[in-house]
C-alpha positions as CSV (number, residue, x, y, z in Angstrom):
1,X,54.1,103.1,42.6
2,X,56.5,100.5,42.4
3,X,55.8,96.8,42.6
4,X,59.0,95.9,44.4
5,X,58.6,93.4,46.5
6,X,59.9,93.8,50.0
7,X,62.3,91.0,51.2
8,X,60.4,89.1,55.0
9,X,61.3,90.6,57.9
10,X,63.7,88.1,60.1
11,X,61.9,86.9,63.2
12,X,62.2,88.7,66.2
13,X,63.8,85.9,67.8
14,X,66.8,85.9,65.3
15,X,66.7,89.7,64.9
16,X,67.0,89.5,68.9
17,X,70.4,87.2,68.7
18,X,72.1,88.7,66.2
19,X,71.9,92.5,68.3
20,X,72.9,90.5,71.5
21,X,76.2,89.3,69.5
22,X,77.0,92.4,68.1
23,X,76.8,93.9,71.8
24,X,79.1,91.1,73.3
25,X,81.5,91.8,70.6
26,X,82.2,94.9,71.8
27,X,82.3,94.1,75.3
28,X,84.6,91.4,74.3
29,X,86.8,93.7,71.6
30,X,87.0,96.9,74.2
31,X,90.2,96.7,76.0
32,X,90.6,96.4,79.4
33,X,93.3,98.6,81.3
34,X,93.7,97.2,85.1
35,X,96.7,97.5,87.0
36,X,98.9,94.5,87.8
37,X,98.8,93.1,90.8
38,X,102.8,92.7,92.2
39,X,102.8,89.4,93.7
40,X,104.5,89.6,97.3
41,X,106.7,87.1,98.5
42,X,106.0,83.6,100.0
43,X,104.8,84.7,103.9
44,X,106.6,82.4,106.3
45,X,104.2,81.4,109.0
46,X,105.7,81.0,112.5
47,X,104.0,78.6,115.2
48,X,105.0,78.1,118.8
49,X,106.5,74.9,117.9
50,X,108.9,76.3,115.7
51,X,112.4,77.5,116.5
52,X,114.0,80.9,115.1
53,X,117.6,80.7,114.3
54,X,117.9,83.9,111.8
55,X,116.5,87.2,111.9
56,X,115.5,87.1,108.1
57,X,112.6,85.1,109.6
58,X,111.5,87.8,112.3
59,X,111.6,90.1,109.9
60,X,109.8,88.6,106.4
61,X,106.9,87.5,109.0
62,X,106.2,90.7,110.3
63,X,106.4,92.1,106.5
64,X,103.9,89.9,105.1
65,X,102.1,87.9,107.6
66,X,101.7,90.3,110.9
67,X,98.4,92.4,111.1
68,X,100.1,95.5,110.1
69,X,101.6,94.3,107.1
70,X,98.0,92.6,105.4
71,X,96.4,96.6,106.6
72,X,99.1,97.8,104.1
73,X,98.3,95.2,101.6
74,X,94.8,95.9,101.6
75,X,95.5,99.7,101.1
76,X,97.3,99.1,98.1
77,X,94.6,96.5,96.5
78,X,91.9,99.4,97.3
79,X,94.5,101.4,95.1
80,X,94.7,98.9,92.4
81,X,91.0,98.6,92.6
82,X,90.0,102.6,92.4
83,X,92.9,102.3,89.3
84,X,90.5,100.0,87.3
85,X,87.6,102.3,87.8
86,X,89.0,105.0,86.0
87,X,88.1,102.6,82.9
88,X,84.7,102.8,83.6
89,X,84.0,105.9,81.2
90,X,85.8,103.9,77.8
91,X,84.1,100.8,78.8
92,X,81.1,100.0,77.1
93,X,77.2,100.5,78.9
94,X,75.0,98.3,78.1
95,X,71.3,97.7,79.4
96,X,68.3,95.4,79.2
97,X,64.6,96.2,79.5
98,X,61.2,94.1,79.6
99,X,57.6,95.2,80.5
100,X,54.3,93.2,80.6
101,X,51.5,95.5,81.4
102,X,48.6,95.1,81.6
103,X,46.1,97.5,81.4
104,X,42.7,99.6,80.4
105,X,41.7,102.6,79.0
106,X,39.1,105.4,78.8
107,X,38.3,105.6,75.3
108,X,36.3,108.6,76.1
109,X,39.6,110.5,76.1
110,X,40.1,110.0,72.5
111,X,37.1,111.4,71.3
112,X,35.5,109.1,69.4
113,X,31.9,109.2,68.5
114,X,29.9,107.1,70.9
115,X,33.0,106.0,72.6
116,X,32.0,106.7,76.5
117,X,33.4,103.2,78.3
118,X,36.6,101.9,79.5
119,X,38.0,99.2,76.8
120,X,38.4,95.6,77.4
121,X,41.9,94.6,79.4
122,X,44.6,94.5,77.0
123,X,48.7,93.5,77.5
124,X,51.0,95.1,76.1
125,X,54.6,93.4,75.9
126,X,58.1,95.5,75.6
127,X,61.5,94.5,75.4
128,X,64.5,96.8,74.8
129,X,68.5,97.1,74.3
130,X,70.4,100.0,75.2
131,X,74.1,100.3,74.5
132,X,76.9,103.1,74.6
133,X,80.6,102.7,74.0
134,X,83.4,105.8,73.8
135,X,85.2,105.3,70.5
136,X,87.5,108.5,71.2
137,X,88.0,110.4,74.6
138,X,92.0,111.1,74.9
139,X,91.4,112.9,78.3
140,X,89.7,109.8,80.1
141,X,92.4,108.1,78.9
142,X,95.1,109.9,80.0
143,X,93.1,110.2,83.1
144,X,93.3,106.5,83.6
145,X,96.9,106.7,83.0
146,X,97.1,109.1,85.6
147,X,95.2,106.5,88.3
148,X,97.3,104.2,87.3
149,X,100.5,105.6,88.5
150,X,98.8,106.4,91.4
151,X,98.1,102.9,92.1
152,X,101.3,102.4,91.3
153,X,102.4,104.9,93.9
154,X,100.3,102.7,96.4
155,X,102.4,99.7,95.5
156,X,105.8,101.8,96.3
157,X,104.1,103.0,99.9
158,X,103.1,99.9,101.0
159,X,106.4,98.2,99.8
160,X,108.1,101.0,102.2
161,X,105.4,100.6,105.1
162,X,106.3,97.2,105.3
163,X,109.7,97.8,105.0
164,X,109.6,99.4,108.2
165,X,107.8,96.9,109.9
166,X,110.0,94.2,109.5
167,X,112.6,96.3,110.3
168,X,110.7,97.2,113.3
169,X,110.7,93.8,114.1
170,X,114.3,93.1,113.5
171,X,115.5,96.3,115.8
172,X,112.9,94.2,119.0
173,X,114.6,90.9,117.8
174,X,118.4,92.2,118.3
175,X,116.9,93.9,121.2
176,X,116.2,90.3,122.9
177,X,119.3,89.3,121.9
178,X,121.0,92.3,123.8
179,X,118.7,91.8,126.7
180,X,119.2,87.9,126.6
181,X,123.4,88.7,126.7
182,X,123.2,91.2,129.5
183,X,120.9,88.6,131.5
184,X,124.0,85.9,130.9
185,X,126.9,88.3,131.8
186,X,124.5,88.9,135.2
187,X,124.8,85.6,136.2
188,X,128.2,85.4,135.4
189,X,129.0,88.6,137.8
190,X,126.7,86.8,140.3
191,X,128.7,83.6,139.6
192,X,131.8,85.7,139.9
193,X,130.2,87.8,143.2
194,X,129.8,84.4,144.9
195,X,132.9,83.2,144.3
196,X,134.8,86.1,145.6
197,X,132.8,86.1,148.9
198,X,133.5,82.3,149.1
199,X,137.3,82.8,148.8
200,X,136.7,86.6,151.4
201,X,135.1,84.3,154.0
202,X,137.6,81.6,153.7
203,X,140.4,83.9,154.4
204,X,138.4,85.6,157.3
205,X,138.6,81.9,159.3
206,X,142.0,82.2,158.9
207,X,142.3,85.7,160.1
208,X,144.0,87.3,157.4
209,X,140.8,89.5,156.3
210,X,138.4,91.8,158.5
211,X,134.9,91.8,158.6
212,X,134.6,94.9,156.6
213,X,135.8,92.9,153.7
214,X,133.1,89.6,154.3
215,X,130.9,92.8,154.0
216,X,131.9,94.2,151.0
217,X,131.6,90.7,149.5
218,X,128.0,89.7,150.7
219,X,127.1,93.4,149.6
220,X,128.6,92.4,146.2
221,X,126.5,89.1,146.0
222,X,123.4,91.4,147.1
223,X,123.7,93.7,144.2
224,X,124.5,91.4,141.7
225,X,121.3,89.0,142.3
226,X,119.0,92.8,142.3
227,X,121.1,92.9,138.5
228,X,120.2,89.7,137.7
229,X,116.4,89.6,138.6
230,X,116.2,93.1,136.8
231,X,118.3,91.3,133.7
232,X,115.9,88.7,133.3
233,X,112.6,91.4,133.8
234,X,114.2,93.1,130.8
235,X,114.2,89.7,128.7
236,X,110.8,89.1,129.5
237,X,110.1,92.3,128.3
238,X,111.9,92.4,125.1
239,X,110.2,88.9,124.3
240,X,106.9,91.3,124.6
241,X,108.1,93.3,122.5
242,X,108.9,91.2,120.3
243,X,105.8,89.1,120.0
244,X,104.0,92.5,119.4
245,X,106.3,93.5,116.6
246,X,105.3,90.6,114.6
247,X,101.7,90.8,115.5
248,X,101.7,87.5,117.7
249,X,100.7,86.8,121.1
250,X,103.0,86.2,124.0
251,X,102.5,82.5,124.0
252,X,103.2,82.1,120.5
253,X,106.6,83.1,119.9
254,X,109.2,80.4,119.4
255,X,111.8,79.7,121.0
256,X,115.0,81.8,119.5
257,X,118.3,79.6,119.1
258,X,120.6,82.9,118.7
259,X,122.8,85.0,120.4
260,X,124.1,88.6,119.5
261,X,127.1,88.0,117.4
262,X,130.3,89.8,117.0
263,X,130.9,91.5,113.4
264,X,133.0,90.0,111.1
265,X,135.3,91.1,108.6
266,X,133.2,90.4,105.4
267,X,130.1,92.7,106.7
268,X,132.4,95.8,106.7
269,X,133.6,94.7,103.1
270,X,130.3,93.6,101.4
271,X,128.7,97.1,102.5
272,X,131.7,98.9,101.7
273,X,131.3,97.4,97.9
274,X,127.9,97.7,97.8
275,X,127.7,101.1,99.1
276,X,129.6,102.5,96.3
277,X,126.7,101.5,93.5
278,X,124.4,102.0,96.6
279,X,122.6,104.9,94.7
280,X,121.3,103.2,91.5
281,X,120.6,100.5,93.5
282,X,118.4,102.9,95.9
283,X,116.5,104.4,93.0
284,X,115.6,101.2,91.2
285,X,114.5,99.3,94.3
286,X,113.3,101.6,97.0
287,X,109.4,101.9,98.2
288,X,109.6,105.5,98.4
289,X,111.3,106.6,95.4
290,X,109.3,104.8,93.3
291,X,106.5,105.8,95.0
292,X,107.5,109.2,94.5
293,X,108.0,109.1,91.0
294,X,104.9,107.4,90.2
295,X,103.1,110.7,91.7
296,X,105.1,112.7,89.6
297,X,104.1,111.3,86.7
298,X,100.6,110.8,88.0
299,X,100.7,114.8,88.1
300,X,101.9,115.1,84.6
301,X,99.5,113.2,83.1
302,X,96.7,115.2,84.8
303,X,97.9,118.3,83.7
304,X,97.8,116.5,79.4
305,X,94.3,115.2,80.5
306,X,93.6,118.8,81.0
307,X,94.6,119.5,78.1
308,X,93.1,116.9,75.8
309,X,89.8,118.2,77.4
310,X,89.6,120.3,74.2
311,X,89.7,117.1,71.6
312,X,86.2,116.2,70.6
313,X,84.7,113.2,72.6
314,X,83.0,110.7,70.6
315,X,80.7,108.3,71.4
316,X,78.6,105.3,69.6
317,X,75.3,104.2,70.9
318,X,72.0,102.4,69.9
319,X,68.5,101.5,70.8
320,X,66.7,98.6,69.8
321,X,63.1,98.0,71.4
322,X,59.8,95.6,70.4
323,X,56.6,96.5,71.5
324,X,53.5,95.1,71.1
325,X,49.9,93.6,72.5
326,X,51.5,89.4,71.4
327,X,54.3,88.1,72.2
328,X,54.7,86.2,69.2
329,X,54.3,89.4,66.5
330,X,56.3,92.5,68.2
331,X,57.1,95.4,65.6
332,X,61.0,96.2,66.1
333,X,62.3,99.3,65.9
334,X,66.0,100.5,66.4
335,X,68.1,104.1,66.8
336,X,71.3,103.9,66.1
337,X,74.5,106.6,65.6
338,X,77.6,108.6,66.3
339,X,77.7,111.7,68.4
340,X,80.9,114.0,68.5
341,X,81.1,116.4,71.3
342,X,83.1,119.8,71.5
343,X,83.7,122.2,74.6
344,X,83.6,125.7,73.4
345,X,83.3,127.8,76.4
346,X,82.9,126.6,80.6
347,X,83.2,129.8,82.0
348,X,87.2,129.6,81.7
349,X,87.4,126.8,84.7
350,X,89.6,124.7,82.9
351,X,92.4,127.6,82.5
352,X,92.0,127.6,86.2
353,X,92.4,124.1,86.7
354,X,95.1,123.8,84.7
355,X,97.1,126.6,86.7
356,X,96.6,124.4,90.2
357,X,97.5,121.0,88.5
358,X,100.4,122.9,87.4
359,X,101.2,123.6,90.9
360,X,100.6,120.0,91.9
361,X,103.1,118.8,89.3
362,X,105.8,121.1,90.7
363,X,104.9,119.7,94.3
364,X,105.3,116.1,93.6
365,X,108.7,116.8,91.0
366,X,110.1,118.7,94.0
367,X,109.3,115.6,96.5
368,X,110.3,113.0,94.6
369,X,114.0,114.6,94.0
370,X,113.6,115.2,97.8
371,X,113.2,111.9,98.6
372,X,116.0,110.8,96.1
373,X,118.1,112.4,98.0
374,X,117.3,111.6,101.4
375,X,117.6,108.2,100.0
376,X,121.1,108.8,99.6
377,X,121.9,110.5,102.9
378,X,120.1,107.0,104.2
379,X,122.3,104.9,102.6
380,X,125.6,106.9,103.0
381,X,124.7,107.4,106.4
382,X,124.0,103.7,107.6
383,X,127.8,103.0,106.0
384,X,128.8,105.6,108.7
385,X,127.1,104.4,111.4
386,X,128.0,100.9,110.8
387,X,131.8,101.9,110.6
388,X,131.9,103.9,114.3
389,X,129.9,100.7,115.6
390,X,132.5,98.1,115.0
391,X,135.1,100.8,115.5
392,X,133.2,101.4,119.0
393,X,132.9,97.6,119.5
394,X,136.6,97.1,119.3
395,X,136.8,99.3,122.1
396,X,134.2,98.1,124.2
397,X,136.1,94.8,124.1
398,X,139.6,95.9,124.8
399,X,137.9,97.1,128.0
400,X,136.5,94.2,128.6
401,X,139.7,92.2,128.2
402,X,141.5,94.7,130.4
403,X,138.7,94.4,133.2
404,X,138.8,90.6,133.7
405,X,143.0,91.3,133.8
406,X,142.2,93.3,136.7
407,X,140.2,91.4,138.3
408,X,142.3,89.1,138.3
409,X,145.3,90.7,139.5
410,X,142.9,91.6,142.4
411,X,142.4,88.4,143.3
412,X,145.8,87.6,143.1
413,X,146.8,90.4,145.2
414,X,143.9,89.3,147.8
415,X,145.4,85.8,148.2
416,X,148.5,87.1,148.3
417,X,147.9,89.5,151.2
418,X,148.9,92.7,149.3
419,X,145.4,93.7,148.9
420,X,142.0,94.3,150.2
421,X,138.7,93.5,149.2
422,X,138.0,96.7,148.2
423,X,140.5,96.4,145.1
424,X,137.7,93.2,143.9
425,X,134.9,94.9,144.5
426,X,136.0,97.7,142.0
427,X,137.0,95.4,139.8
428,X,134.0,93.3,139.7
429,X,131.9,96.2,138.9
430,X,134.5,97.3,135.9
431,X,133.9,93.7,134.7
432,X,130.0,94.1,134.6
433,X,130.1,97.9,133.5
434,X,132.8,96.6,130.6
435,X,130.4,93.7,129.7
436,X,127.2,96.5,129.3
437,X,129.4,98.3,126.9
438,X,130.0,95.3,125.2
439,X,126.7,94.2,124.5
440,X,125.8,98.1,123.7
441,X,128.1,98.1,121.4
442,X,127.5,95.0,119.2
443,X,123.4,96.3,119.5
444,X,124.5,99.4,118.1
445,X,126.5,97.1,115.3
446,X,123.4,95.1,114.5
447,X,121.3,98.1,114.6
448,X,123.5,99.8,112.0
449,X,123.7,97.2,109.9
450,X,119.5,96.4,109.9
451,X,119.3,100.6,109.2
452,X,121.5,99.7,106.1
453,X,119.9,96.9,104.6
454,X,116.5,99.4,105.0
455,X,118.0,102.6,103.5
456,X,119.4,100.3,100.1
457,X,116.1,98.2,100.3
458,X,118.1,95.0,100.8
459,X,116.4,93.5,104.0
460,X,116.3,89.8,102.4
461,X,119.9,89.7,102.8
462,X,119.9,90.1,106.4
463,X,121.6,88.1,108.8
């Protein structure tokens, strides 16, 4: 036998620290895949007290402040979220134990000669570390991969929901703005109404009108106030509308300092030089195609985590525990190893599963090219519709300009005696239906042009 001596055995105390540093290393030294957050724009808030001069304002507030818009956000942050837990499996698992017991026992169970009574109380103390940590798995990480484009596919959808709520909110704000112009060109054809009866009953004093015409006139006046209060009904309405769009109450929205504007040459050019890069510009910036493509590759990488399925998984783990009856002396023992794992045979599922992801892979390559190109048809499309608007503008107000010429050869002719009221009344009403057209026309305009800024993913830049 040899007469080695054995070197002391480290307190427990010291044995104890040195095993909770080694398992903080690894916490510390295992890396941790999350997704990025995207940081959204600064939110403009909007009080009563303010004053909106710009629809950029309507629109970024209903984006990123309104109800909708922080339901979207919150989607896509439970997205991010369920991405970081597919790094749950490579991270490492840890686990603490202590016991203090305190107990009897029957001695008569061991069989001892003469032993026939219960023992004295006793304690006995415990304290144990388990730990775990994947060293290789290639198909969890590819899995995580795989969440994390779909996070990232989360990000693109609510960029694109909230897209479409600000320009939600822009189509209700030009809305007002059409409303609020047909409610002024009322009160000018009221304005106008009056006037022509004024001049209709001056001329009937005089005898040189009947009373069919005084008619005509305070029938003009009647229908043009019924226009007006149904204008101003319709503004009231629109405000609603409007309010709602960007997730405000009725009292809350600010007064808006802006009328509907006619184009102007540069909107026609700008678009017209953008929309030749429109494309790339689409595919780099747009919530859906990204979005798209982000399942795509989502898909792909399920189908290689399928695959890597068959790569052995191996995993490092240890026990370390102390038991004893005094707290001061507990005898330590620890397990600790490496264990490499191997799927041979699962009843051919996998092959099966594969086949189906395979499928899914197709599905999502197939609908993001599908919404590439819609993306295109979009913009192309907007660049259309923006050119028959002004072109459909121009000649709403060429018939404008014509109308108020007749009238006011009517009028002339009325005074002059050549003509009958009958001639104004017609021509008041082409006035009013000319000014409709009008203010259709540049809604359509400003409609386009919102539809334009959406489809290339540009809405900042609207004016």
């Amino acid at each position: 036998m040899s007469n080695a001596v054995l070197p002391p055995r480290r307190p427990f105390s010291q044995r104890f620290r040195r095993l909770a540093s080694a398992v903080v290393a690894v916490i510390v030294c295992t890396p941790h895949v999350g997704l990025a957050q995207v940081t959204s724009p600064r939110a403009e808030q909007i009080s009563a007290s303010d004053t909106i001069t710009s629809v950029v304002t309507v629109l970024r507030h209903a984006r990123d402040v309104s109800p909708a818009a922080r339901i979207s956000q919150s989607s896509s942050r439970i997205a991010s979220r369920t991405a970081d837990l597919a790094a749950v499996p490579l991270s490492p698992f840890v686990s603490l134990d202590a016991t203090a017991l305190r107990q009897t026992l029957n001695l008569a169970t061991f069989g001892f000669p003469g032993a026939s009574a219960a023992s004295d109380p006793f304690s006995v103390y415990n304290v144990g570390v388990r730990a775990q940590q994947t060293l290789l798995d290639a198909s969890a990480w590819r899995r995580m991969r795989a969440q994390r484009d779909s996070a990232r596919a989360a990000l693109g959808d609510d960029v694109e929901t909230r897209d479409a709520i600000g320009t939600g909110a822009a189509v209700r704000y030009f809305q007002l703005l059409a409303a609020d112009a047909n409610r002024t060109g009322r009160e000018a054809d009221s304005t106008l109404a009056a006037a022509v009866l004024a001049d209709v009953a001056a001329r009937r004093q005089v005898g040189e009108t009947t009373d069919i015409d005084v008619t005509r006139a305070r029938l003009g006046v009647t229908v043009a106030a019924a226009r007006l209060v149904d204008a101003r009904a319709t503004t009231e309405q629109a405000r609603l509308d409007l309010a709602l769009s960007m997730g405000l109450a009725p009292v809350m929205l600010p007064m808006i300092r802006d009328t509907l504007r006619a184009p102007i040459a540069s909107d026609s050019t700008v678009m017209a030089m953008e929309g030749a890069i429109a494309l790339e510009v689409v595919i780099a910036r747009r919530g859906d195609v990204q979005a798209s493509r982000a399942r795509a590759q989502s898909a792909s990488n399920l189908i290689s985590a399928r695959r890597l399925e068959l790569l052995p998984r191996v995993t490092a783990f240890g026990d370390f525990s102390a038991t004893g009856v005094q707290t001061s002396t507990l005898p330590a023992v620890y397990r600790a190893g490496i264990q490499a794992s191997v799927p041979l045979v699962d009843g051919f599922s996998r092959r099966r599963r594969a086949g189906i992801d395979a499928e899914r892979e197709r599905i999502a390559a197939n609908a993001a090219e599908m919404t590439r190109l819609r993306a295109a048809r979009e913009v192309h499309g907007a660049i259309v519709d923006v050119k028959r608007a002004m072109a459909s503008l121009a000649s709403a107000d060429a018939q404008l300009a014509l109308s108020l010429e007749e009238l006011q050869q009517a009028r002339t002719r009325v005074r002059a005696g050549v003509g009958n009221s009958l001639e104004t009344t017609q021509a008041i009403a082409a006035v009013a239906t000319a000014r409709e057209q009008v203010v259709a026309g540049r809604l359509r305009y400003h409609l386009a042009r919102v539809e334009w800024h959406r489809a290339s993913a540009t809405l900042d830049a609207l004016r």
